[in-house]
C-alpha positions in Angstrom: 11.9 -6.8 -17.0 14.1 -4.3 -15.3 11.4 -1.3 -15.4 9.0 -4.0 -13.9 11.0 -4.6 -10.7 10.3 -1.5 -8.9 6.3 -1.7 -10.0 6.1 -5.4 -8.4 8.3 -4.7 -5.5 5.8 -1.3 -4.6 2.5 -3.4 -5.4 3.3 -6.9 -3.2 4.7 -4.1 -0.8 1.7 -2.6 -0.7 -0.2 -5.0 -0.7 1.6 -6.7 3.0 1.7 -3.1 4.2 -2.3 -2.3 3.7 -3.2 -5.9 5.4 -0.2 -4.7 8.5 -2.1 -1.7 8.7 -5.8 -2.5 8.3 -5.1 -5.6 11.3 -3.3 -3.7 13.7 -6.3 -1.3 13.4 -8.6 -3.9 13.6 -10.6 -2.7 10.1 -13.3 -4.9 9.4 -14.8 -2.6 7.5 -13.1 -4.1 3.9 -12.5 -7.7 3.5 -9.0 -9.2 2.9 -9.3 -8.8 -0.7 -10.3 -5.2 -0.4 -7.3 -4.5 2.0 -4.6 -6.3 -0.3 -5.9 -4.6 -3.5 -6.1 -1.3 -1.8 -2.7 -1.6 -0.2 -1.0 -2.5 -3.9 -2.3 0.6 -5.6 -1.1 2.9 -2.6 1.9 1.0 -2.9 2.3 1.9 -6.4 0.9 5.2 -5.8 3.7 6.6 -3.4 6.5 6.5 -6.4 4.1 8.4 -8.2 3.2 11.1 -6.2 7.2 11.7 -5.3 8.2 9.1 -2.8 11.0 8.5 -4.7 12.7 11.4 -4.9 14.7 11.0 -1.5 15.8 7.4 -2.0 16.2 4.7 -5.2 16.6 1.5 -5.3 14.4 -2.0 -4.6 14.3 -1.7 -0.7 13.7 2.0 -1.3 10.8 0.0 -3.4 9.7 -1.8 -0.4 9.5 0.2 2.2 7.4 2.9 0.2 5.0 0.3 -0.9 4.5 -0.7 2.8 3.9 2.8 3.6 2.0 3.8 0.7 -0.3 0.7 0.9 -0.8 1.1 4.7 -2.1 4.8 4.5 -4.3 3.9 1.5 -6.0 1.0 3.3 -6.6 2.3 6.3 -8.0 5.6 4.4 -10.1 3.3 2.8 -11.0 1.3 5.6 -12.3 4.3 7.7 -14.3 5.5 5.0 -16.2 2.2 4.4 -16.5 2.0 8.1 -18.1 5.3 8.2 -20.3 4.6 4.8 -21.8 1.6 6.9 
């Protein structure tokens, strides 16, 4: 359960950071759905790319999920906007 942690903190992260993003941008582009599952994976995405290799820990977790899921949801969000 302990390697699980970090992987649910980064996803439900992401997933409040892509919906932050996406409606202080006013995206309508995706749906709510869209935006949360979008903002999960970038969450999750972040640690895997490197974002963890300044800081460790469960709020380190958090607030690179919130970031990760906010870029990935808006990128998608402006690339549905511009497919429409």
């Amino acid at each position: 359960m302990e390697a699980l942690l970090p992987i649910i903190t980064q996803a439900i992260a992401g997933a409040v950071g892509g919906n932050v993003a996406s409606g202080a941008l006013k995206q309508v582009a995706i749906n709510a759905v869209a935006r949360t599952i979008a903002g999960a994976i970038g969450g999750m995405l972040l640690s895997m790319v490197g974002g963890e290799a300044a800081m460790t820990g469960l709020i380190a977790d958090g607030i690179g999920g919130l970031i990760g899921g906010g870029i990935l949801s808006t990128i998608v969000g402006a690339v549905a906007a511009r497919a429409r």
